[in-house]
C-alpha positions as CSV (number, residue, x, y, z in Angstrom):
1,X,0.0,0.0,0.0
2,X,2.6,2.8,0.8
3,X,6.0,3.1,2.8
4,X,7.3,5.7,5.2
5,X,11.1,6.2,5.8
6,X,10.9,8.1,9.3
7,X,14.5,9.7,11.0
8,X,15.2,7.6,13.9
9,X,18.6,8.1,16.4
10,X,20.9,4.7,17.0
11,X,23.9,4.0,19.7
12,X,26.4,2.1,19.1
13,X,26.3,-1.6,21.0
14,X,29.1,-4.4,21.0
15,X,27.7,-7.0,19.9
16,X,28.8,-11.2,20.5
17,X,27.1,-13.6,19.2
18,X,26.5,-15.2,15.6
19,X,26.5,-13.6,12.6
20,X,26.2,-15.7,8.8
21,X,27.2,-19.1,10.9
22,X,30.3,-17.6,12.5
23,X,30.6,-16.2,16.5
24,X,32.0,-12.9,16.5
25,X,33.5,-11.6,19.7
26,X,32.9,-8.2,20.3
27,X,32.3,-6.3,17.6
28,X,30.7,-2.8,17.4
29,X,27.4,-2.2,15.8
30,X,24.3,0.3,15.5
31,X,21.5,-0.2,17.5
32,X,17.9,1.6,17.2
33,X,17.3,4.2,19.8
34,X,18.9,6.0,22.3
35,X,20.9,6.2,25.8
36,X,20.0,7.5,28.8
37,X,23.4,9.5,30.0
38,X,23.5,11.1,33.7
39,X,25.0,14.7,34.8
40,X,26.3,15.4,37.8
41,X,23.1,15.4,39.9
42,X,22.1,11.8,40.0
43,X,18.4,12.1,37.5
44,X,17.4,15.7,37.6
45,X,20.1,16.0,34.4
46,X,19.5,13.3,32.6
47,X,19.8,13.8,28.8
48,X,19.0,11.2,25.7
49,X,21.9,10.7,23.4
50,X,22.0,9.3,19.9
51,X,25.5,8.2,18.2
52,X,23.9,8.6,14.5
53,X,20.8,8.7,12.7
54,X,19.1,6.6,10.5
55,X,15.8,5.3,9.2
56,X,12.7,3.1,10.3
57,X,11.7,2.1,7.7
58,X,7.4,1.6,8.2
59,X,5.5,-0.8,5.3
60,X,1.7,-0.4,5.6
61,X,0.0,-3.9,4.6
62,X,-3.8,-2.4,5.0
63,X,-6.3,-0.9,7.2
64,X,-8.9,-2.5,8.6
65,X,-11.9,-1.0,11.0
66,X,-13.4,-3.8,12.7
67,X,-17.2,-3.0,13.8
68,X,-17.4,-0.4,16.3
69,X,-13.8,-1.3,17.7
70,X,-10.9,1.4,16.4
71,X,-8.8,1.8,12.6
72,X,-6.1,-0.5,12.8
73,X,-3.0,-0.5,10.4
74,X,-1.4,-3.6,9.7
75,X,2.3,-3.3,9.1
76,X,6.0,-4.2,8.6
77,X,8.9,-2.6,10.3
78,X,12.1,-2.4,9.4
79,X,15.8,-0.1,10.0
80,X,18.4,1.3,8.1
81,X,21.8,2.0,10.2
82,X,23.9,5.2,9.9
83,X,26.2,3.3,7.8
84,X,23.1,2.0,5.0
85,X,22.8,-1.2,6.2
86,X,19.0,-2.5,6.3
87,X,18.1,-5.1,9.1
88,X,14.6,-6.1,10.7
89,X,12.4,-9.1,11.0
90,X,9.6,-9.3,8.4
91,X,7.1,-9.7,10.9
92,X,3.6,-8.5,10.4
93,X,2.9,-5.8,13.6
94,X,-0.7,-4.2,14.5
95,X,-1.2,-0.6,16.0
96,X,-4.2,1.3,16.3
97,X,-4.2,4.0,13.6
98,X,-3.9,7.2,15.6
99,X,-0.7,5.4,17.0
100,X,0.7,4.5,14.1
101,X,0.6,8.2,13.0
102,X,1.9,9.4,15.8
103,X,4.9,6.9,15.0
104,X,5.1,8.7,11.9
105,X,6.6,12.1,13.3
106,X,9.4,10.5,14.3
107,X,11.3,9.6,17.3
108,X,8.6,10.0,20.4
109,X,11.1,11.7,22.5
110,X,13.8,14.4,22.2
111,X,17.2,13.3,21.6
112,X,20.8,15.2,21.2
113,X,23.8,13.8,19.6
114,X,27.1,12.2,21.3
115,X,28.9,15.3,22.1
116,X,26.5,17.9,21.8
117,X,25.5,20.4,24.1
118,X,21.8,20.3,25.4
C-alpha cells in the first residue's frame, strides 16, 4: 500500500554472538534508539543521546476497521543504520491508527547527539 522512511537516532552496541554461521566476539554495531546519560546530579540531568541517525523504515499492509472497535493498520517494520545497512524481521505488527501516526513524526522523545551540548 505505501511506505514511510521516518528519521530515527541509534547507539552504538558491542555486539557477541552469531552472525552468517560464525561467533564474533565483540564487535561494534548500531543499535535503534537512544541512551540514557546522567549529569552530575544523579536524575534531575538526565539527557538522551544518539550516536547517529538513520531510518525506520514503516511498510503499511492495510487498514482495517473492525465494527465499532478502532482503525487499525497492519504493518511491517524495518531499519536502516547510519552506515546504509538494512536489518529487521519481516514480521507483520498491528497498531491502532492514531498510533501509528503518531509513530510517523518520528522519534517519540527528544534526543541530542554524542557530544553535543543540550
Amino acid at each position: 500500500m505505501s511506505t514511510h522512511r521516518v528519521k530515527f537516532p541509534f547507539v552504538r552496541h558491542e555486539y557477541s554472538g552469531p552472525i552468517d554461521g560464525e561467533f564474533v566476539d565483540a564487535v561494534q554495531t548500531w543499535k535503534p534508539g537512544t541512551r540514557c546519560e546522567y549529569g552530575d546530579y544523579e536524575f534531575s540531568d538526565e539527557q538522551w543521546v544518539a550516536d547517529g541517525e538513520g531510518f525506520m523504515v514503516l511498510e503499511v499492509l492495510g487498514v482495517f476497521k473492525p465494527g465499532k472497535y478502532p482503525e487499525r493498520t497492519f504493518y511491517l517494520r524495518s531499519f536502516i543504520d547510519p552506515d546504509g545497512r538494512q536489518f529487521g524481521k519481516p514480521k507483520v505488527r498491528v497498531m491502532a491508527s492514531t498510533a501509528f501516526k503518531r509513530m510517523l513524526k518520528g522519534y517519540r522523545h527528544p534526543y541530542i547527539f554524542a557530544g553535543e551540548e543540550p
